[in-house]
C-alpha positions as CSV (number, residue, x, y, z in Angstrom):
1,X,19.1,7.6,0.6
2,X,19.6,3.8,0.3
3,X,18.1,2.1,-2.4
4,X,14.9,-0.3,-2.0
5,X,15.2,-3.9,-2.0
6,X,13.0,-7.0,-0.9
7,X,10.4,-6.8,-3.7
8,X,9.5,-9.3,-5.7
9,X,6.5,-9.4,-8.2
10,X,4.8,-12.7,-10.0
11,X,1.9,-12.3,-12.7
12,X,-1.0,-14.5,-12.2
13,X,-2.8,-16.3,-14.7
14,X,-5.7,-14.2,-15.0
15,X,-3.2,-10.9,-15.5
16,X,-2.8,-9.6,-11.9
17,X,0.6,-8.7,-10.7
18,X,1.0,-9.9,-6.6
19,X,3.9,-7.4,-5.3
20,X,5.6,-8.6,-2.5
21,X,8.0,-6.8,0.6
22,X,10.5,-9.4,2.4
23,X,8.0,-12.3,1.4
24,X,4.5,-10.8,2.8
25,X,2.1,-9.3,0.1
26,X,1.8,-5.7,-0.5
27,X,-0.4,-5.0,-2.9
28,X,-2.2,-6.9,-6.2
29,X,-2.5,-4.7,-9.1
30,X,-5.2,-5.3,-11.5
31,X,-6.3,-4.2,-15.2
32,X,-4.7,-1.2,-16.5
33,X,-2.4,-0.8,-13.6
34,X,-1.6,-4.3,-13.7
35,X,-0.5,-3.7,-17.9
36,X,1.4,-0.6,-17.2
37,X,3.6,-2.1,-14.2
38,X,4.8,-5.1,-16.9
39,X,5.1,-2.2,-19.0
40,X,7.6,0.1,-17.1
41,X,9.5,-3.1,-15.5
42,X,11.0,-4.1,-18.7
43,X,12.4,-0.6,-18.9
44,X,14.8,-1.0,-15.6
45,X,15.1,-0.3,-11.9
46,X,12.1,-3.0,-10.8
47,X,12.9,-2.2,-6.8
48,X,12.5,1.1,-7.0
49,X,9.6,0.7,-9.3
50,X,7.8,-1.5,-7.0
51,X,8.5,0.7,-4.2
52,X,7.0,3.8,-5.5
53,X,3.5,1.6,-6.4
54,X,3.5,0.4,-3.1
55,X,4.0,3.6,-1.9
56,X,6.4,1.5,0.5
57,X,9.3,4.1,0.3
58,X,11.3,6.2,3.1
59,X,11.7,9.7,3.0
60,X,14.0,9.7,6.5
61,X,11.5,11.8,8.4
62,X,9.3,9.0,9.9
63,X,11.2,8.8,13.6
64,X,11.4,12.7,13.6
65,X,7.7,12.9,13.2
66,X,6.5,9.9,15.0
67,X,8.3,11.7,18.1
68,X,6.7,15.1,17.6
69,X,3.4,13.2,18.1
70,X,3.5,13.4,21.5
71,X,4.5,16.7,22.3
């Protein structure tokens, strides 16, 4: 399974964390999430990190199933 890439991250003033795929937005974390992300980025793999918050991730079954759809 290839690894993730394309995500980038910037804290805002006000402590909200704007996660970003191939430059468009893809989600704003906020509070306690927000705290726990800075947290667990220090420690490491940030791509796959980000990835998994997103929940923008494959799993390699998304053409399989989008072609069962129709049957």
């Amino acid at each position: 399974m290839a690894q993730p890439q394309g995500f980038e991250w910037v804290k805002r003033k006000n402590g909200d964390v704007v996660i970003t795929h191939l430059g468009k937005l893809a989600t704003v974390l906020r509070g306690r999430r927000a705290a726990k992300f800075l947290d667990d980025v220090s420690g490491g793999d940030d791509q796959a990190l980000m990835a998994r918050v997103t929940g923008n991730y494959k799993r390699g079954n998304e053409k399989m199933g989008r072609r069962r759809r129709g049957r």
